[in-house]
N, C-alpha and C positions, 0 to 999 in steps of 0.2 A: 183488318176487319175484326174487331171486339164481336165473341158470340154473346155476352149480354153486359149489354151499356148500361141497364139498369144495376146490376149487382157490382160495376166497377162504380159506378157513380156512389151508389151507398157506401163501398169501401174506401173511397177515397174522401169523403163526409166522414167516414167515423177516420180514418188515418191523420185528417186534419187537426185533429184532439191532440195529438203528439207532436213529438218535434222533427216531423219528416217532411223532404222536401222530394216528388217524384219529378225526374227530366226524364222524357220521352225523345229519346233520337233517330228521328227517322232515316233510313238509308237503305239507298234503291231509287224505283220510279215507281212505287205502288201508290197507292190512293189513300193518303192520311188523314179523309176525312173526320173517322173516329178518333185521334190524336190531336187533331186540332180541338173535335167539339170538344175533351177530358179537359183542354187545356182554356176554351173559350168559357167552357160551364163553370170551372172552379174559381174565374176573373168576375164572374156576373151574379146577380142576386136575382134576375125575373126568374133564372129555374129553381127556387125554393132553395137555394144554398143556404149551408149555414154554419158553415165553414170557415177556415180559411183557406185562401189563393194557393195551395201547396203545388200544384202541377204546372211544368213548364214542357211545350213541346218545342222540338228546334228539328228543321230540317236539314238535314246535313250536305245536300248537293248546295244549297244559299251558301255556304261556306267553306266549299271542299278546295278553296282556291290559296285559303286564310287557319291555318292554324290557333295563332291570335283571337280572329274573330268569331273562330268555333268558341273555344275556349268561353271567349267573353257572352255567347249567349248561353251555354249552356249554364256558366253558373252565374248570371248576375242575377240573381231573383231571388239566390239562396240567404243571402247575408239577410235582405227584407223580408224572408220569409220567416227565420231565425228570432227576429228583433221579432215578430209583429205573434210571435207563439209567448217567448218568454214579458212577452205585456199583458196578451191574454191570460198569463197565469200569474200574475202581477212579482213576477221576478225581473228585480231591478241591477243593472249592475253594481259593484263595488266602487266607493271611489276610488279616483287616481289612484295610485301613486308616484309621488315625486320624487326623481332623483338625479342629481347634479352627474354631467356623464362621468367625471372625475370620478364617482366613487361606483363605477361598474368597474369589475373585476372581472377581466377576462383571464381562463386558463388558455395558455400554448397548446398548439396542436403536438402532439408526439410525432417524431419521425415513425414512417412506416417501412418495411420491404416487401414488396409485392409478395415475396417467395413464402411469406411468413403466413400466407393466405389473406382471408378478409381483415381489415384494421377493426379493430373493439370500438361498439358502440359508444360515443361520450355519454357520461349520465346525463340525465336529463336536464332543464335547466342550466347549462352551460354553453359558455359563447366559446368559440375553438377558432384561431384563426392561423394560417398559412403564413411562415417569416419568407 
């Protein structure tokens, strides 16, 4: 139970300006009708939105069976939510770039010894793989 729907609702209008995405996970057996409407009001344009779509609600018992299928509702909205901000602010991506797999360079993983404690981060930008 939201004590005011009105001042989430403006927050999540002005939060829409950015590049934020809110998932609401319901869990329990309480009454998510405030979770749904955050989630039904920011899909719809008759309540004066004006916005965008940034809230997603999932209820967790639909899924408590599916790891997988958790997963996939909570974040599949995010990737289109992502796209549909960087067009609003008319950021385009880069093009490609192409490269023959031939000329990826991968560095070798290093041996580790457990005893030695944690193994060192690779830098970033490196592919590391297991002989």
């Amino acid at each position: 139970d939201l004590q005011n729907i009105a001042k989430t609702k403006k927050e999540i209008v002005n939060a829409s300006q950015t590049p934020l995405s809110i998932v609401i996970v319901g869990i329990g057996h309480g009454d998510f009708g405030d979770m749904r409407y955050l989630h039904d009001f920011s899909e719809n344009t008759h309540d004066n939105f004006t916005g965008r779509d940034i809230v997603k609600f999932v209820e967790f018992s639909a899924y408590k069976n599916s790891q997988h299928d958790l997963n996939r509702a909570v974040f599949e909205e995010i990737p289109d939510q992502l796209v549909e901000y960087f067009q609003s602010k008319g950021i385009m991506p880069n093009d490609p770039i192409e490269k023959d797999v031939e000329d990826i360079e991968v560095d070798p993983l290093e041996e580790h010894n457990s005893t030695d404690g944690p193994p060192a981060q690779p830098p970033r930008g490196t592919i590391q793989y297991v002989l």
